[in-house]
N, C-alpha and C positions, 0 to 999 in steps of 0.2 A: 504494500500500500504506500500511498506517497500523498504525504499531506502537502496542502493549499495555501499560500496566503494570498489572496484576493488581494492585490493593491489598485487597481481599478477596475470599472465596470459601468458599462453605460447600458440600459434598457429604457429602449427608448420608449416599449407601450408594454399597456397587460391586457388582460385579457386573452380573445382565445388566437391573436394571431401571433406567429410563429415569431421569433426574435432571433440574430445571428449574433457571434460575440466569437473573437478571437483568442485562440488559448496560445500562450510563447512558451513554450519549453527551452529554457535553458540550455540543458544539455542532453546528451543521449536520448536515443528510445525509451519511452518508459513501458512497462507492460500492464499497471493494472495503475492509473492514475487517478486519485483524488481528487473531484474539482467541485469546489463548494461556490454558489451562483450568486450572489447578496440580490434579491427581486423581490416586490411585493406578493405575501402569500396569497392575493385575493387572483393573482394571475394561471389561469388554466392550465400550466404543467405537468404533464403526463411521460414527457420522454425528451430525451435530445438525443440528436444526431449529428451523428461524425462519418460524411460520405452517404452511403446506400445503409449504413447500419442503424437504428433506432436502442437506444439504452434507458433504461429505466432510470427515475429519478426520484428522491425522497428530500422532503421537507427536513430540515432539522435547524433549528435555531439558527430559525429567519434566513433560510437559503435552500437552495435548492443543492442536492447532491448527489454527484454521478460517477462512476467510474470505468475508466474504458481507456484501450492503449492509446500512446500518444509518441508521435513521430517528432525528433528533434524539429526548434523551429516553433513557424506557425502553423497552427488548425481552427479551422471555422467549425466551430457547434453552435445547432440550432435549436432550441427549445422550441417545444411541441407540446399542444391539448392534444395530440392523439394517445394513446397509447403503446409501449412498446410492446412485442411482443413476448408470452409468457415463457418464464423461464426458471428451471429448477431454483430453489431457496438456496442461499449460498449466504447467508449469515442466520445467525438464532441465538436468544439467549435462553437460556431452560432453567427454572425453577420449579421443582417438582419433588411434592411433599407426601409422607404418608400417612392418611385419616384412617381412624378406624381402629387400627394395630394395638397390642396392650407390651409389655414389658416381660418378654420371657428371661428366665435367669436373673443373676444380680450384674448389677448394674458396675460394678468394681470386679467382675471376674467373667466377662466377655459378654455378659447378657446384652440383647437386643431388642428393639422393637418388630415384633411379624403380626403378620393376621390382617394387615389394612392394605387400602387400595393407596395409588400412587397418583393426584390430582396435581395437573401444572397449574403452579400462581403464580400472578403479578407482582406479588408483596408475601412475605414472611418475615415476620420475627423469631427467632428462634427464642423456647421455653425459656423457665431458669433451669429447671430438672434436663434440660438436653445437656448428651454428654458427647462425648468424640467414638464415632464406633457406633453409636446406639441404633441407626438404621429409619431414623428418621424420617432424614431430606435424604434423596438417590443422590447419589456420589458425594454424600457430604455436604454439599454448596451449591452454591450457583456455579453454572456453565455459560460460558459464552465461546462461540466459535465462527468459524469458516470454514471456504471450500478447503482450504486450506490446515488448518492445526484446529485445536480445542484446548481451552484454558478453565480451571476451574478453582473456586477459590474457597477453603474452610469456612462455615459461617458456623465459626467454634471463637476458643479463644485465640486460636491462631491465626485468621485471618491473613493468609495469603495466598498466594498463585503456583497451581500445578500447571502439567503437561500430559495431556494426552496427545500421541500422536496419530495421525489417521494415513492409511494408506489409500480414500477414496475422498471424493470430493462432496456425496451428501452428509446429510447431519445426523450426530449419532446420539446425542446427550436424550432425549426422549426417552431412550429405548435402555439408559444404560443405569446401572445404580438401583437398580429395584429388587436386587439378592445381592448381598453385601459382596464386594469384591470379583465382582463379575466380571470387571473392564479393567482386570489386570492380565498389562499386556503377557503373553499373546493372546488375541479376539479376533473377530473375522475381520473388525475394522480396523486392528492397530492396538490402542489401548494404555493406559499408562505408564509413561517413562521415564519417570522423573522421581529422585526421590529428594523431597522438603527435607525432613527432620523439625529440626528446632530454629533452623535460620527461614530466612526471607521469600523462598522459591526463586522464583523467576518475577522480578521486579516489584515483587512487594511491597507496602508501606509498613514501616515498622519505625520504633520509637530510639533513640540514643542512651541507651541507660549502662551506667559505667562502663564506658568505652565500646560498647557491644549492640552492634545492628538487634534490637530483639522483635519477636512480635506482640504487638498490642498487646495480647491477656484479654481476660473476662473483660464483657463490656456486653450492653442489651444489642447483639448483631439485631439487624436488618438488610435483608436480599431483596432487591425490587427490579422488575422490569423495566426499564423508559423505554428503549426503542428495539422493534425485532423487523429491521429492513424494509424493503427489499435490498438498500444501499450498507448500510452501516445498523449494527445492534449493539443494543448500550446497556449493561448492568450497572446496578447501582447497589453499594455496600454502606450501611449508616453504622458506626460502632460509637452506641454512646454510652453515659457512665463509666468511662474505661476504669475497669480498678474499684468501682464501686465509688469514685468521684464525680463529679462534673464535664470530665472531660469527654470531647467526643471527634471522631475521624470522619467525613463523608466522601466517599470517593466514587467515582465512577471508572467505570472499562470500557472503550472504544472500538469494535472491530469491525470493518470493510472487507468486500467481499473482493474476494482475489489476491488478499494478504494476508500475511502472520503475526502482521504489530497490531498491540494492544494501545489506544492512548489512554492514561491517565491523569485523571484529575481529583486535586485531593483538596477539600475545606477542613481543616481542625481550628476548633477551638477549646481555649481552656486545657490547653495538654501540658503544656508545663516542659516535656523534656523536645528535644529536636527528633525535627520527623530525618526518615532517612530511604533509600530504597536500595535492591542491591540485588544479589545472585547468589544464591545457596552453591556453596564449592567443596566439591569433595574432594579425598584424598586419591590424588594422582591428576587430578582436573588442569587443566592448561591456561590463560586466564590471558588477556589481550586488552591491550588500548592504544589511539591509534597514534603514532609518529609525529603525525602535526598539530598544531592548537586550533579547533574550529568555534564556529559558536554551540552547534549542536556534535559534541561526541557520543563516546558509546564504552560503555566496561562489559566485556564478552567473557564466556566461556567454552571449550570443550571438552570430553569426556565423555566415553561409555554409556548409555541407558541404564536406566535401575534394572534390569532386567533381560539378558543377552547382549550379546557382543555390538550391536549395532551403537554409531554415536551420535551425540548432540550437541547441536550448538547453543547456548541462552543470551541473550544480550538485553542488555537497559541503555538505550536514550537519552540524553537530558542537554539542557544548556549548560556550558559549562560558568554562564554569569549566575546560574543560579543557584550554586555549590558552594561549599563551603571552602576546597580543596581537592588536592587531589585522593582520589579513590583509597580507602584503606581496606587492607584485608585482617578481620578478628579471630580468623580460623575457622570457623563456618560459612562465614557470608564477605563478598566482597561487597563493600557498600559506597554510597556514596551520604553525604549530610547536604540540604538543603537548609539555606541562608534564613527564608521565611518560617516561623511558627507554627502560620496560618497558611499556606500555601504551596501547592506543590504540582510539578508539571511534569511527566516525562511517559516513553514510549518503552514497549518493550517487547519481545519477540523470540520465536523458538525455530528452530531448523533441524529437521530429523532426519538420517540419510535413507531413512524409510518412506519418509515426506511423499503422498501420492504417487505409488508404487502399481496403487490399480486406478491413477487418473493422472494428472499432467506431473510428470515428475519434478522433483523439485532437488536441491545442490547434494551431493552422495559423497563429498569427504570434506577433509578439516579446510584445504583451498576454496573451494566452492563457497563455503562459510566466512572467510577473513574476504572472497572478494566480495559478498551479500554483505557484509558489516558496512564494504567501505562504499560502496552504490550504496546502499540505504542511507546513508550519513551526507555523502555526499548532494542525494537528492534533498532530506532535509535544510540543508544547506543551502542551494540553489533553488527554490521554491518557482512555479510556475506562477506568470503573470497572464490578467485578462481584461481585455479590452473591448468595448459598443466597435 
């Protein structure tokens, strides 16, 4: 995916006739391009087109958004009341909870919840009596994905981001998490390959407490739905009272259809220690950052799956104005510390050399991965411009 920043825009009408607007690309080819439209939402958009092709469009805070390859240079896209034509789901977020069920066993010696059905919501709080294990919510948390990867995040006290990897391009979080530990890889569609522990996952939000990346702890979660595409699907995670205080985290997850970054955005208030984000790094793991000073870099890792010989790549995003420093590693987690209290920005992303294995293949060794860090970075970097 390759985000936008719109520096101008001219629409000259709304309603239901068609509008042209020039998109510059910088540099290279892109293959799956971000392009956010700034237009009045009262205007008939259903699609835009680049050539003979019609691309779907979704609304999201006040713009229109689409994605589709882009040739270095200029390209003319037209927005359209038609609609485009239909097309498999390529993003979702899945929350999916179980009613009904009672608590077999104890609850301190692997007991679970069975007996209930499994109903997707928009919104869950999780209990106080929820525990980690207990079979609850399907795969633990919330899911968000793509044709591309699938991320999922604890809505325990751990609250951060795993890795499922898929070797196909539909969606699979619906179907997965409703008998405990089902979508440990290997699955027909890939399955999880990541292992958290105690640190950050894959670009986490977590707190600076004596020197050490942690995660949040107790706090009243909240998993909520905002957006489920057709463009882009958006989870949202509220952790409040953290600790049984005041404090509280609200964060959102980003993902676009035909990438693997996650964008995040993060409100806390009343937290008291520095937020921080980072990479869970195990032992033997390879760890990368890039040669030159950019605005937006990246702290990467590689290393083996949790689970067979196959590897991964994980990387975090961010501006480097908005950091405190450079990247330290505490033994579990390479992290980084952001400057703001209240405020946090950054991307993050997985690469699996299994990555669409039964749909469009994706990078299959540690090169493939260091040159995917540095085109992703790079395009950050060089943002496409648009013009009436």
């Amino acid at each position: 995916m390759r985000f936008i920043s719109v520096v101008a825009l001219a629409l000259m009408a709304t309603g239901a006739q068609a509008q042209s607007l020039t998109v510059h690309n910088p540099g290279p080819a892109r293959d799956s391009a971000v392009i956010d439209l700034p237009a009045p939402m009262d205007a008939k958009v259903q699609s835009a087109r680049i050539g003979d092709t019609a691309y779907p469009v979704q609304a999201l805070n006040a713009k229109f958004r689409l994605v589709a390859p882009l040739k270095a240079g200029d390209t003319m896209v037209t927005l359209s009341p038609d609609a485009a034509p239909e097309q498999p789901r390529r993003v979702l977020v899945t929350l999916n909870i179980q009613d009904g069920g009672h608590l077999e066993g104890d609850a301190n010696k692997g007991g679970a919840i069975k007996g209930g059905t499994f109903h997707l919501r928009d919104r869950f709080t999780s209990p106080p009596d929820h525990f980690i294990h207990d079979g609850l919510i399907a795969f633990e948390g919330i899911g968000w994905e793509s044709d591309k990867v699938a991320y999922r995040l604890y809505l325990d006290e751990r609250n951060v981001t795993d890795i499922f990897g898929k070797y196909c391009s539909g969606m699979i979080f619906p179907n997965v998490g409703h008998g405990f530990d089902d979508y440990q890889y290997p699955v027909a569609w890939g399955g999880d390959i990541f292992k958290v522990g105690a640190s950050l996952g894959v670009g986490g939000i977590g707190l600076l407490r004596d020197g050490k990346a942690t995660q949040i702890g107790p706090s009243t979660i909240t998993g909520r739905v905002i957006a489920n595409g057709p463009v882009t699907a958006i989870a949202g995670v509220d952790a409040d009272t953290i600790g049984g205080g005041k404090g509280s985290i609200h964060a959102t997850y980003a993902i676009t259809a035909g990438s693997v970054i996650t964008e995040v955005t993060v409100k806390a208030d009343q937290v008291g220690e520095p937020l921080v984000t980072g990479l869970t790094i195990h032992p033997g793991d390879q760890t990368f950052t890039p040669q030159a000073s950019r605005d937006w870099t990246y702290i990467a890792a590689w290393g083996p799956q949790e689970h067979g010989p196959d590897c991964v790549g994980w990387a975090v995003f961010y501006r480097a104005g908005d950091v405190t420093g450079a990247p330290v590693n505490d033994g579990q987690t390479l992290f980084i510390q952001f400057k703001s209290l209240t405020d946090a920005h950054s991307r993050f992303g997985a690469r699996w050399t299994q990555e669409g294995r039964d749909a469009a293949p994706g990078i299959r060794d540690l090169a493939g991965f260091r040159a995917w860090l540095e085109q992703t970075m790079d395009e950050f970097n060089h943002p496409l411009t648009i013009g009436g």
